[in-house]
C-alpha positions in Angstrom: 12.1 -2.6 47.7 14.4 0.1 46.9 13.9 2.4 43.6 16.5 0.1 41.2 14.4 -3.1 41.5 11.4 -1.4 41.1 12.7 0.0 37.7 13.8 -3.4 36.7 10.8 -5.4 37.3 9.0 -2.8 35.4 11.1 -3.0 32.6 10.4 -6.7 32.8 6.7 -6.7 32.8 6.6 -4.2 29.8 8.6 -6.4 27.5 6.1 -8.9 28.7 2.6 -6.5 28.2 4.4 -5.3 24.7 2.7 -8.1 23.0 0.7 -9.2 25.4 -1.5 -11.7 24.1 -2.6 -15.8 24.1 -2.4 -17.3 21.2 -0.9 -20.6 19.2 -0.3 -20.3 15.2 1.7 -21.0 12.5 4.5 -18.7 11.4 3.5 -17.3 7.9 6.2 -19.4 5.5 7.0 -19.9 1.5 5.6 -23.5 0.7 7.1 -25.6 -1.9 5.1 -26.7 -4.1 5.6 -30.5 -4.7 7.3 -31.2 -1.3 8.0 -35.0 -0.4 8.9 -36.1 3.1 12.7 -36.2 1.7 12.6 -32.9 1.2 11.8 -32.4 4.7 9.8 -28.9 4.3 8.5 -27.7 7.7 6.8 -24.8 9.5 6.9 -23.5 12.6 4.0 -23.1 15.3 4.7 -20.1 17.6 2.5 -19.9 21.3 2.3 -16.7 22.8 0.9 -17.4 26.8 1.7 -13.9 28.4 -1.1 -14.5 31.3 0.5 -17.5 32.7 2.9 -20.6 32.8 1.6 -23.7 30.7 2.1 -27.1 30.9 0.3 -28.8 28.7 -1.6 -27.6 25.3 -4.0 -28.8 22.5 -5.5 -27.0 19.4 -7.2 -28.0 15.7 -5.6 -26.5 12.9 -6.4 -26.6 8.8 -4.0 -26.3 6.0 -4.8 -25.3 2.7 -6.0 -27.3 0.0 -3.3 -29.4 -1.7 -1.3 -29.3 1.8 -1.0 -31.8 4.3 1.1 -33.0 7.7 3.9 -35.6 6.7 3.2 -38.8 8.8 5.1 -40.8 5.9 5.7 -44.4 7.1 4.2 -43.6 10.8 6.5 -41.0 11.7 5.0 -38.1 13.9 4.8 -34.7 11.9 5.9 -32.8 15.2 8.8 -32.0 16.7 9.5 -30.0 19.6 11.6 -27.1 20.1 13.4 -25.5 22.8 10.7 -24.1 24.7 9.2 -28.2 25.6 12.2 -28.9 28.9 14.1 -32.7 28.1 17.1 -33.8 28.8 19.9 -35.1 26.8 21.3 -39.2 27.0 23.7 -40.9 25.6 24.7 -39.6 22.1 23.3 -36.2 22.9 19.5 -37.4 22.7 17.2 -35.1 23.4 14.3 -36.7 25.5 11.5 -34.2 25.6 9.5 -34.3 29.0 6.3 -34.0 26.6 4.7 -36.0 24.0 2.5 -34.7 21.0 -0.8 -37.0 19.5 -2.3 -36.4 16.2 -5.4 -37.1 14.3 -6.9 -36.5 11.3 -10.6 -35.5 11.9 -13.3 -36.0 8.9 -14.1 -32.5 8.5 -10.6 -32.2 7.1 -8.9 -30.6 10.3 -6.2 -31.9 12.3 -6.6 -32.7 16.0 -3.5 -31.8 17.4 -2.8 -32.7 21.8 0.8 -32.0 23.3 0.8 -33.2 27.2 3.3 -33.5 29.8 4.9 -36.7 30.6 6.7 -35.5 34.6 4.3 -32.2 35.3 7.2 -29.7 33.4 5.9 -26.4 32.2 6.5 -24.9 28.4 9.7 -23.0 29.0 9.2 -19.2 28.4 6.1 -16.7 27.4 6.5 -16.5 23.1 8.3 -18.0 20.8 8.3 -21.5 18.7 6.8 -24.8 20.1 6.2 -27.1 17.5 7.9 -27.7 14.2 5.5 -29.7 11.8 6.7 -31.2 8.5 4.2 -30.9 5.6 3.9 -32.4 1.5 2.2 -30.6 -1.0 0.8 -31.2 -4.5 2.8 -30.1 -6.9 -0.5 -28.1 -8.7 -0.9 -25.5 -5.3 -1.9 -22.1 -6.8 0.3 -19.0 -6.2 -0.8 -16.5 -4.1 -1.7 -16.5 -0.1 -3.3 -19.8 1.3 -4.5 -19.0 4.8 -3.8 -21.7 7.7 -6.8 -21.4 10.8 -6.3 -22.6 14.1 -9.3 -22.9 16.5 -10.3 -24.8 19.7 -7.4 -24.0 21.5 -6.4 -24.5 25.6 -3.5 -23.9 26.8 -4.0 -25.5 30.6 -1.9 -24.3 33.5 -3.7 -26.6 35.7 -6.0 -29.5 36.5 -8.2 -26.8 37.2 -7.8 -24.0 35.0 -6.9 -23.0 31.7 -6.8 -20.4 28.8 -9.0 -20.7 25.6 -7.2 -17.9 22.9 -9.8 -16.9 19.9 -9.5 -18.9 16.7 -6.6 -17.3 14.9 -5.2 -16.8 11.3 -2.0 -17.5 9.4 -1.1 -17.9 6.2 1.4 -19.6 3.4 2.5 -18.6 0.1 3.5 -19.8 -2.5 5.4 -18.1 -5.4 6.2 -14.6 -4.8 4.5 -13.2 -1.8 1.5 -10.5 -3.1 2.0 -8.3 -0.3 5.1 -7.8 -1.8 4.1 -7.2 -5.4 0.5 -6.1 -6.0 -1.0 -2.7 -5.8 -4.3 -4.3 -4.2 -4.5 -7.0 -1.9 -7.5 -8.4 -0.4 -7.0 -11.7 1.9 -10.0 -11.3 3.5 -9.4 -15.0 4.0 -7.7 -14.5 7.2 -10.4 -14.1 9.8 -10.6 -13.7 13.5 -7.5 -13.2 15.6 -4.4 -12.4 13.7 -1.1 -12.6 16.0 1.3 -10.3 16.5 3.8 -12.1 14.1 1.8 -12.6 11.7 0.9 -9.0 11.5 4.5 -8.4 11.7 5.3 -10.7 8.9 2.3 -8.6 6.8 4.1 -5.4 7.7 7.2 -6.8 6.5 6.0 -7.4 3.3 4.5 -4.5 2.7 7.7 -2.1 3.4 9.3 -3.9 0.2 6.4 -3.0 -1.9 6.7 0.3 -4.0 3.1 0.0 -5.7 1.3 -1.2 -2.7 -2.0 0.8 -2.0 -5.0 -0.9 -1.0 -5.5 -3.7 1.5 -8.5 -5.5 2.6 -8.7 -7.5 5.8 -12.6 -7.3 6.3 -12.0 -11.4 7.7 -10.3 -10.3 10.8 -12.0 -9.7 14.2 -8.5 -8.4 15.9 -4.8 -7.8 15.4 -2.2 -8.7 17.9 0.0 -5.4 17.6 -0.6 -2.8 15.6 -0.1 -2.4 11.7 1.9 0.0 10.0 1.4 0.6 6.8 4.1 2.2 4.5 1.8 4.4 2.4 0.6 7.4 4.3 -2.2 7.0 1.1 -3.3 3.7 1.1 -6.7 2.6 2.3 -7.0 -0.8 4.7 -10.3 -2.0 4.6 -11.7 -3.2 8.4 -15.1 -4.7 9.6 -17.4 -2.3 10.4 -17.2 -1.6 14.4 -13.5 -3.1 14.8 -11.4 0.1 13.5 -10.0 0.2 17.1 -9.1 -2.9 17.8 -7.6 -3.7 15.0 -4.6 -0.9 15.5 -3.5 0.4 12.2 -1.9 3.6 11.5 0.0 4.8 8.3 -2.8 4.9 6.1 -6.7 5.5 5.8 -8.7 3.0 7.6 -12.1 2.4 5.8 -15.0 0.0 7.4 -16.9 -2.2 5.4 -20.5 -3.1 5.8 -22.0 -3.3 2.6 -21.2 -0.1 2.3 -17.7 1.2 2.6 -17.2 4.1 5.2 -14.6 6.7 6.1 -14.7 9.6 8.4 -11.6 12.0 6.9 -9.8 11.2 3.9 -6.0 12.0 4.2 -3.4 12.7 1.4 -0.3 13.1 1.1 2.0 14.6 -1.5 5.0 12.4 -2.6 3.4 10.1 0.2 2.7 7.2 -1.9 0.3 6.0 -4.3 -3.4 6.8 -4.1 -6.1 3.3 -5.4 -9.7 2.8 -4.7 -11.0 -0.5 -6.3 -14.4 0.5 -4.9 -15.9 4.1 -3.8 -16.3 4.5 -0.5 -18.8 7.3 1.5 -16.7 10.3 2.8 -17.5 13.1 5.3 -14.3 15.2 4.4 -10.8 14.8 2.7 -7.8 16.3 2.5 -4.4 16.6 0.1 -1.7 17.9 1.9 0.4 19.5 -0.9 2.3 22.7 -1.0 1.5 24.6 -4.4 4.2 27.0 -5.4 3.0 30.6 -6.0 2.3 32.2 -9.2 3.2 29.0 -11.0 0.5 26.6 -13.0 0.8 22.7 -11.9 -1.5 19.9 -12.5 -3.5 18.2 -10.2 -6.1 14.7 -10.2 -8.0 14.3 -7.1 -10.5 11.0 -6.1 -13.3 13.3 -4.7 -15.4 16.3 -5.9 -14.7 19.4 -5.2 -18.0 21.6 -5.2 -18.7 24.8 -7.0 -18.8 26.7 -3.7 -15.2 25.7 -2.8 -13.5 26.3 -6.0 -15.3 30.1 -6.0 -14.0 30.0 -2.5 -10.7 28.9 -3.6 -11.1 31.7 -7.0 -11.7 34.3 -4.1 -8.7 34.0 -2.8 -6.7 33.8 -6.1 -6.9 30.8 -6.8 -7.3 29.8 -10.9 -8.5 26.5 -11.4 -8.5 25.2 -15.5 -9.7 22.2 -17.6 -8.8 21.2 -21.3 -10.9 22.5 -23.6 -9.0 22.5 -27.3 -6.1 22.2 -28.8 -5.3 24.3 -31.7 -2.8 22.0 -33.7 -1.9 24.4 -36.4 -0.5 26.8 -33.8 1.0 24.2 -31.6 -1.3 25.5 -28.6 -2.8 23.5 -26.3 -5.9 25.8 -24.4 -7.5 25.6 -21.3 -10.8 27.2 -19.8 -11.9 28.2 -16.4 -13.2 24.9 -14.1 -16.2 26.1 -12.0 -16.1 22.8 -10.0 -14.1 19.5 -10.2 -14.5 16.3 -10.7 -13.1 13.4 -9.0 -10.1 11.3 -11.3 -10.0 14.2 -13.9 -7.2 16.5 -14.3 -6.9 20.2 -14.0 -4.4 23.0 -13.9 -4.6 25.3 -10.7 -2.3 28.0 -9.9 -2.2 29.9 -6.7 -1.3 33.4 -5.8 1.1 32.7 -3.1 2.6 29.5 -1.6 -0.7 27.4 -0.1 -2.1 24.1 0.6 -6.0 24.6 -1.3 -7.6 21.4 -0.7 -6.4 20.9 3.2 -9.9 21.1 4.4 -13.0 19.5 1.5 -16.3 18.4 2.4 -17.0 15.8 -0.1 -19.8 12.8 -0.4 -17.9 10.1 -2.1 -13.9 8.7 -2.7 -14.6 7.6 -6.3 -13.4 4.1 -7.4 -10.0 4.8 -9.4 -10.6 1.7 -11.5 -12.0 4.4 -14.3 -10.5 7.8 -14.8 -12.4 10.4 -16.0 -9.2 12.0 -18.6 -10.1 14.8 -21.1 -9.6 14.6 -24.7 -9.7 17.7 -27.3 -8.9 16.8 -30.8 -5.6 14.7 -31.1 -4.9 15.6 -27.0 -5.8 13.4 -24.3 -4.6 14.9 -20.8 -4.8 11.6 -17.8 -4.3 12.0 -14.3 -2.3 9.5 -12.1 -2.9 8.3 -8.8 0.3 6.5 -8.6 3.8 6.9 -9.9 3.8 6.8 -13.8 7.3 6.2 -15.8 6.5 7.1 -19.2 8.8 6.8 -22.5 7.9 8.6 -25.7 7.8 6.1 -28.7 7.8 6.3 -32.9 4.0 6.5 -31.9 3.0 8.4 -29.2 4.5 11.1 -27.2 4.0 12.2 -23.5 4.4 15.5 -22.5 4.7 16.6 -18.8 4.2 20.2 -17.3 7.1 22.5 -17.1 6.2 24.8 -14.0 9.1 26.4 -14.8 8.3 28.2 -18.5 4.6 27.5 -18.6 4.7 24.6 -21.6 4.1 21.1 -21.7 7.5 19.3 -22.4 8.2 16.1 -24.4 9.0 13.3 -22.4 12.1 11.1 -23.8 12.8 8.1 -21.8 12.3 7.4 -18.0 10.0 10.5 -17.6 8.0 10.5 -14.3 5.0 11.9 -13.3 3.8 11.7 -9.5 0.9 10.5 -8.2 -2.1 12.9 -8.1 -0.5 15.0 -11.3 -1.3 14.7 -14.8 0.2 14.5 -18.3 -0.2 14.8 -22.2 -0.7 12.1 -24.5 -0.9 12.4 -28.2 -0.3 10.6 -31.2 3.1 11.5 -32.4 1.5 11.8 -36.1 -0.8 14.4 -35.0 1.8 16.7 -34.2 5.9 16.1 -32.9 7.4 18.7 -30.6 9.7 19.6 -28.1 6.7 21.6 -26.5 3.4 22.6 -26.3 2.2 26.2 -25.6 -0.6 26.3 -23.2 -3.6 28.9 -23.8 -5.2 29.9 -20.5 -9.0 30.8 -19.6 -8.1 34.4 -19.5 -6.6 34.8 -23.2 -3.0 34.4 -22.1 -0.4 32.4 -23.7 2.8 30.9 -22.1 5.5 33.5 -23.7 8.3 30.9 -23.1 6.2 28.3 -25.1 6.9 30.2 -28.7 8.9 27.8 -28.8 6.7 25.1 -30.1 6.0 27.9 -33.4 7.5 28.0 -36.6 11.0 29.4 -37.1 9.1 31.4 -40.0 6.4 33.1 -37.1 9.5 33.9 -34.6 12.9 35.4 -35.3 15.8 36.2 -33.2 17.0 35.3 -29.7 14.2 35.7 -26.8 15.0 34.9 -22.9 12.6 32.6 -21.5 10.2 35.5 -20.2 9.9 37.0 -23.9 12.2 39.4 -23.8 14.1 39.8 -26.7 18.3 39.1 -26.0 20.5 41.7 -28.3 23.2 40.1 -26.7 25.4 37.2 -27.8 24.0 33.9 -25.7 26.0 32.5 -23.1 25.3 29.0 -21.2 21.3 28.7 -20.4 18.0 28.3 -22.0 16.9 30.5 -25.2 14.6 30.5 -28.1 16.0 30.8 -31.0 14.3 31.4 -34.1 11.4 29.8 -32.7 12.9 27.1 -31.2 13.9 26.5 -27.6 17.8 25.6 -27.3 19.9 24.3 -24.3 23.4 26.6 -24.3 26.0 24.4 -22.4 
């Protein structure tokens, strides 16, 4: 056999091994609520038999509640596809060279037997085989409805056969929550869950800008691997399948009572961050470039311990919490942080450009269903584990952090804040400005935030660093008696 055919046969037995597995399910669908057999609604039943030709099958399967085969006036909910060998008569029949029985059992699931009338095999290794046409009630619930096969055998011959695990699909109807909700938990689906149907998840999921938690603590297996789209999210397993269940992207957490991760990993500008339940941690990380010699804001899920932040302080690091706010003087002041708390926000500046919480032993990811924000008089600063859009109103104003000038900045409309950040909120009645000057631990005030003082405390023309300008302005930022102005 010379080197060419070699190549090509192996080429051929990858495509085969790329998905290698034995399975018959439905593939996932939108069902119509309401359906009638002239409406003629229908899913498909894909069989994957990579180990071996198959010429005849047979399998139970169970729809979801207010769902059910259309036999209407004795027809047969089944038809075959492609993959089933016939041949075509007169008119361009198709006469299939297999026949399909059905029977409703009393435990509410559907007996399902497709045999071979002249010893032909199924035609190919994946793809559809069946095509079933279904009613519904027109009260279905929205949402995910799973569909389970089990008892399957695919038989190659009188005297073998293959029996895949019980397996999992799924319906919906409505708009599909894997592509709307921040949290998802279809823990219904259990067992084996086929490579299209993890596909289809996957699918899903890349159209869904707020997704960030999953939870598939039903399933035994996957049939391919899962990629998720947020390098942040968390996918909740059962405990002692993390490897076979082949998902990368994201955080995988196993669930056994408890919930259980070895290493946290964060991302900046990765994707949004949710924990509907805390979950026990060896380490985590945040994988975010700090700019030198500039203050940002920062909200993390874990603890970091008073031993790292002095570790982090000896290396020039300043880490700060609200502590008051002195309305009269428009100031907004901040105090030293001698550890940090999980879902409360801080400032932190570093001394040159560095990554400070690459490497934390924590305990605990804390839930993000409550987060811990800091209030001092009329100020409430929040922190943000996903993307927030915020619009000032008559009512209450949001203010952001300007890294450039030191000074929390009014937000007008379509402000953003990303996740793992924070942000002012105050009541616009309390006190309306363009900015707030911030006080730090160390006695220091934001020059460039004079700006939020009265024309009355500050005269003249200053540059953004507090240097007075004795020359005429030309196109930039200035304050101006007291208040900063935009030269175009």
């Amino acid at each position: 056999m010379n080197k060419k055919i070699i190549l090509i046969f192996l080429a051929q037995f990858a495509l085969l091994t790329m998905h290698a597995e034995d399975v018959l399910q439905v593939v996932p669908f939108e069902a119509q609520r309401g359906a009638t057999s002239a409406d003629g609604c229908s899913f498909s039943i894909n069989m994957n038999n990579a180990s071996a030709d198959i010429w005849a099958f047979q399998f139970e399967i169970l729809l979801p509640e207010g769902m059910t085969l259309d036999d209407t006036g004795g027809l047969n909910p089944f038809e075959f596809g492609d993959r089933c060998p016939h041949t075509i008569g007169r008119g361009g029949v198709k006469n299939f060279k297999h026949i399909v029985n059905y029977r409703l059992q009393d435990d509410g699931w559907w007996r399902v037997v497709v045999i071979t009338t002249e010893a032909d095999r199924i035609e190919g290794y994946s793809g559809e085989v069946l095509r079933a046409y279904y009613l519904t009630d027109e009260n279905m619930s929205e949402g995910i409805h799973p569909i389970y096969v089990r008892g399957t055998v695919l038989t190659i011959d009188g005297n073998s056969d293959i029996k895949p695990a019980d397996a999992s699909s799924y319906c919906v109807v409505g708009a599909s929550p894997f592509a709307t909700e921040k949290s998802l938990a279809p823990d219904m689906l259990t067992g084996y869950i086929p490579s299209w149907v993890v596909d289809n998840i996957a699918d899903e999921l890349s159209a869904n800008d707020v997704f960030a938690e999953l939870s598939l603590c039903g399933a035994d297996e996957l049939g391919c691997e899962l990629v998720l789209p947020n390098k942040n999210a968390l996918c909740y397993v059962k405990s002692g399948t993390s490897a076979s269940m082949q998902i990368s992207g994201g955080n995988v957490v196993e669930c056994d009572g408890e919930y259980t991760c070895d290493a946290l990993s964060l991302y900046d500008d990765q994707g949004d961050f949710y924990a509907s339940k805390s979950v026990n941690c060896a380490s985590a990380s945040f994988d975010r470039m700090f700019k030198g010699g500039l203050f940002s804001t920062v909200c993390l899920p874990f603890a970091v311990s008073p031993e790292k932040v002095a570790e982090l302080e000896s290396a020039g690091v300043i880490i700060e919490e609200l502590s008051s706010f002195d309305e009269a003087n428009a100031t907004i002041c901040f105090s030293k942080a001698n550890s940090m708390q999980p879902n409360r926000p801080y400032l932190i500046k570093c001394p040159t450009d560095m990554r400070p919480f690459e490497s934390v032993s924590v305990a605990k990811i804390e839930s993000s269903a409550t987060m811990n924000d800091v209030s001092a008089g009329a100020v409430t600063m929040r922190g943000t584990f996903s993307k927030m859009n915020l619009n000032s109103t008559a009512a209450r104003n949001y203010y952001v952090y300007d890294a450039a000038d030191g000074s929390f900045v009014l937000v007008g409309n379509n402000g953003t804040v990303p996740p793992m950040r924070a942000y002012i909120e105050i009541p616009a009645s309390a006190r309306n400005e363009v900015s707030f000057r911030v006080q730090h631990g160390n006695g220091t005030t934001s020059i460039a935030d004079i700006a939020a003082d009265s024309p009355t405390n500050v005269s003249g023309i200053y540059l953004l660093d507090g240097r007075r300008s004795d020359v005429t302005p030309t196109k930039g930022i200035y304050i101006i008696n007291g208040k900063k102005v935009l030269i175009r």
